[in-house]
C-alpha positions as CSV (number, residue, x, y, z in Angstrom):
1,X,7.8,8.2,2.2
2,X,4.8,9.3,3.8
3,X,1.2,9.0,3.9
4,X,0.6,12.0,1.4
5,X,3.0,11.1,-0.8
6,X,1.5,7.0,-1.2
7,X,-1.3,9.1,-1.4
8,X,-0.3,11.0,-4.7
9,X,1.6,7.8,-5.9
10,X,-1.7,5.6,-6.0
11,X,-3.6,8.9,-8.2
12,X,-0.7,8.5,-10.7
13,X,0.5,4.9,-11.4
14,X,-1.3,1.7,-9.1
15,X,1.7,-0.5,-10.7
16,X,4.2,2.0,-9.2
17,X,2.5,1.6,-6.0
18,X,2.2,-1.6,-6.0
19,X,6.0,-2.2,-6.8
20,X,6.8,0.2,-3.8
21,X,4.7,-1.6,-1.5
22,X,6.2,-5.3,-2.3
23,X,9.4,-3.9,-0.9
24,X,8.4,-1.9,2.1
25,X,4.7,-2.8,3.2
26,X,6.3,-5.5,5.9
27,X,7.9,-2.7,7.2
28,X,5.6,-0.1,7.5
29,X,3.6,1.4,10.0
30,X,0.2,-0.6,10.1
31,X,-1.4,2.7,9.3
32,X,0.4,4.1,6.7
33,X,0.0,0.6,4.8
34,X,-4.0,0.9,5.4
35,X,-3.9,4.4,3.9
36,X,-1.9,3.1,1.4
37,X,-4.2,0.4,0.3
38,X,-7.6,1.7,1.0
39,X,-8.7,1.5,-2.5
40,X,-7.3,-1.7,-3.4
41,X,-10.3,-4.8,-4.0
42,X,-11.0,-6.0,-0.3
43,X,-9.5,-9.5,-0.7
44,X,-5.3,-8.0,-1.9
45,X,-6.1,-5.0,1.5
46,X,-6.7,-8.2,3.2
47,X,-3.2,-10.3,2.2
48,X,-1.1,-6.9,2.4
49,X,-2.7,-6.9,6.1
50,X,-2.1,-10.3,7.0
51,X,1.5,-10.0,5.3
52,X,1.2,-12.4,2.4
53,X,1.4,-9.8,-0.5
């Protein structure tokens, strides 16, 4: 998956995105995951970046 398509994920369904990144955001490139979370409230960006999500 890439950054356009989390991109289009978070428009339709946050739940969906949210689901996808509990699997994969340990995983991902650091700045795919801060694209992919940018709109999120500041203290989950925060747990997702520090890797307790």
């Amino acid at each position: 998956m890439d950054y356009i398509s989390l991109k289009w994920l978070h428009q339709g369904s946050i739940r969906t995105e949210k689901g996808f990144l509990a699997e994969h955001y340990v995983e991902m490139p650091r700045s795919m995951l801060r694209y992919a979370i940018e709109k999120f409230p500041e203290t989950e960006r925060q747990s997702y970046l520090r890797g307790e999500a």
